[in-house]
Every structure is written in C-alpha cells, then in structure tokens.
FIPANU-346816 format. One record per residue (C-alpha): residue in three letters; chain; x, y, z. Coordinates in steps of 0.001 Angstrom, whole numbers, always signed. Layout:
# residues N
 nulo rotor       u       v       w
  ALA     A       X       Y       Z
...
END
This chain:
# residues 120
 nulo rotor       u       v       w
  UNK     A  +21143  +30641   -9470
  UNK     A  +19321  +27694   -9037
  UNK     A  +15171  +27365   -7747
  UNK     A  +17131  +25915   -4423
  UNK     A  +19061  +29006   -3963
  UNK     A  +16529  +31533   -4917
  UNK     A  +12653  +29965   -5032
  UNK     A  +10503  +29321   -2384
  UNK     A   +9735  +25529   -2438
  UNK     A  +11342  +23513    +293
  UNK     A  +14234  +21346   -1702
  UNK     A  +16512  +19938   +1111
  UNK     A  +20050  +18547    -367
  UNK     A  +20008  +15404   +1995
  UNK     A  +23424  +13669   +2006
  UNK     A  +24103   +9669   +1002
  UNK     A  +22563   +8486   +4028
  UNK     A  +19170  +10731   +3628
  UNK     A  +20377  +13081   +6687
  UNK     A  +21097  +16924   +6697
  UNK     A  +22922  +18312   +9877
  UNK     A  +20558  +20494  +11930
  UNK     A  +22326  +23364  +14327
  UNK     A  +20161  +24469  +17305
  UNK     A  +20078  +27709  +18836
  UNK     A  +18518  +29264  +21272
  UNK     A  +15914  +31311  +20088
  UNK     A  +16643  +33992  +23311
  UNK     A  +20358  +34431  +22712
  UNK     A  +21501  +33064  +19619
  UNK     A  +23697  +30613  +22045
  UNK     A  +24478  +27233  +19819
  UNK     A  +22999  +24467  +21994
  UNK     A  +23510  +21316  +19846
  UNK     A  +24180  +19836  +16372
  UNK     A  +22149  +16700  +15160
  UNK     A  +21043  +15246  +12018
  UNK     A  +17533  +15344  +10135
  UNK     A  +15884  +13258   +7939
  UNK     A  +12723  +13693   +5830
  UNK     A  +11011  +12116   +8466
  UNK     A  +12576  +14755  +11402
  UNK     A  +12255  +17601   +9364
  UNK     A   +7763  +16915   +8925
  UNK     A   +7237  +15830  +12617
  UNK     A   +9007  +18412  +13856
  UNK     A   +6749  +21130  +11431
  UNK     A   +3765  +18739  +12424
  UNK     A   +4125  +19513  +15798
  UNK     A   +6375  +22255  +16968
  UNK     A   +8616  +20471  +19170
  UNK     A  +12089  +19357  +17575
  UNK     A  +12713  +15518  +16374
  UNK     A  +15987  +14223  +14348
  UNK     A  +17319  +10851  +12876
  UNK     A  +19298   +9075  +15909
  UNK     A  +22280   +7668  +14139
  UNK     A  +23113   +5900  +17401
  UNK     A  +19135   +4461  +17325
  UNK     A  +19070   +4188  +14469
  UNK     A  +15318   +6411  +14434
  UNK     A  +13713   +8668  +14555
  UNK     A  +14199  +10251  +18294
  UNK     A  +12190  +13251  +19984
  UNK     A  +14685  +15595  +21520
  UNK     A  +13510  +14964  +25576
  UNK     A  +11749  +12025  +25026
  UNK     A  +12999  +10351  +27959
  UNK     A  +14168  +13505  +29907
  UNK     A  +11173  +15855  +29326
  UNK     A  +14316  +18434  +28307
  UNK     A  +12620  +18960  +24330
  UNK     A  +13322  +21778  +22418
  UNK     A   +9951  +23962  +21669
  UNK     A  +10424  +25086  +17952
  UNK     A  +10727  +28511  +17084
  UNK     A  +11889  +28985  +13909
  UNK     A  +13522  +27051  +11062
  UNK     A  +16342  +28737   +8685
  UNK     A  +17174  +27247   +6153
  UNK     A  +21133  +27482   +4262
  UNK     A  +21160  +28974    +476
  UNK     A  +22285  +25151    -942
  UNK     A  +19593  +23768   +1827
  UNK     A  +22142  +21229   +2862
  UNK     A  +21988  +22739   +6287
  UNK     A  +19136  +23888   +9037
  UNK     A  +19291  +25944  +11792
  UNK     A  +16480  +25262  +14318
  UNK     A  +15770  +28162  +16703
  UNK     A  +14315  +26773  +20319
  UNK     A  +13258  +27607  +23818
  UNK     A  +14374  +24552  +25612
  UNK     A  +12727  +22898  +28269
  UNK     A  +16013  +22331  +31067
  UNK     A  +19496  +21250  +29871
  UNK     A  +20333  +19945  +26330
  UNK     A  +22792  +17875  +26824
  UNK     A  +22662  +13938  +27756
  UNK     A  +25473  +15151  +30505
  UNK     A  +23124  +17497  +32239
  UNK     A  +25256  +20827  +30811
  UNK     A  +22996  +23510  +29348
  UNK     A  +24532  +22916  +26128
  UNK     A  +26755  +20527  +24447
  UNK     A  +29116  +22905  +23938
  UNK     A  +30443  +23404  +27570
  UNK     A  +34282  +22293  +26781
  UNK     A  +36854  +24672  +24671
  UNK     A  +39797  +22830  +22788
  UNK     A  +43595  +24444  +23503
  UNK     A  +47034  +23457  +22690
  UNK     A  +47217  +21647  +25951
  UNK     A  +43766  +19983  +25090
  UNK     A  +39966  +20681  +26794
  UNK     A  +39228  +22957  +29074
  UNK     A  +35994  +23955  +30212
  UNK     A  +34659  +26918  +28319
  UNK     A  +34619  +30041  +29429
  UNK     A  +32329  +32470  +30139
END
C-alpha cells in the first residue's frame, strides 16, 4: 500500500486536465444530488469556507454551487476514495440542485424504451 491509500496527508490523483469528479450527497439521506468536477482550486475554497465550489468545464472557472440561484450546497463532510481520484461531498442544500429546478439531477431513470421519470 501506498502513503495515498493508507497515510493521512491529502494527495488527490487529479486527472490530465487537473480535475477529480466530486459526487454530492445529501448529508440527511445519503440521496446522490449531483456529480461535478474539482480542481485544486475547488477543493481549498470550498475547505476555506464551508460552502461547496467546483471547476465549471462549461465556464471554464471556478463556479460557486448557487451563485446565481442562492440554491449552494452547505458542506458537511468530505470523503475521500482509497486512490483519492474521487470525493464525495456530503451537503445540506439550500432549495433544488439542479439548473432545471428538480431537487436533484438525478430525477430521470433510463429503460429499454428510453427515460422515464424516476420513481419513487
């Protein structure tokens, strides 16, 4: 085993374009609310100041989750995989996650005859 499976220091395997993906939760439920990327800069603001940030591929930024919404996800927690490729941010959101306005991003399940929205 290597010091980023077993120590304690913070080593985060970012990919070729500096980003690790980042899987919110909901810190009441466990629910899975959203997946986004991180970069170095993501991961300190959002340890700086509690509220989660990630790299906007789109933007091409940095970008506050609920920056223009006032929706932003209140940090709970951060786990952290064994190869620390991968993050799991636990939140109490502030309103829907979403851009669509759904509580989560994950409101449609895929069939044979295509999506469907999920159910309960």
């Amino acid at each position: 085993m290597t010091a980023r499976e077993n120590g304690s220091e913070f080593l985060p395997k970012f990919d070729s374009n500096g980003l690790l993906t980042a899987v919110v939760v909901d810190a009441r439920n466990k629910d899975v609310l959203m997946v986004a990327m991180m970069d170095q800069v993501a991961i300190d603001r959002t340890l700086e100041t509690g509220t989660a940030h990630f790299h906007s591929r789109s933007r091409g930024r940095l970008w506050m989750k609920g920056e223009t919404s006032g929706n932003t996800l209140a940090v709970i927690r951060i786990l952290v995989d064994c190869d620390q490729d991968a993050l799991i941010l636990e939140c109490t959101p502030a309103g829907p996650v979403c851009h669509t306005g759904a509580q989560d991003c994950f409101y449609r399940e895929l069939g044979k005859d295509g999506l469907k929205p999920k159910s309960s």
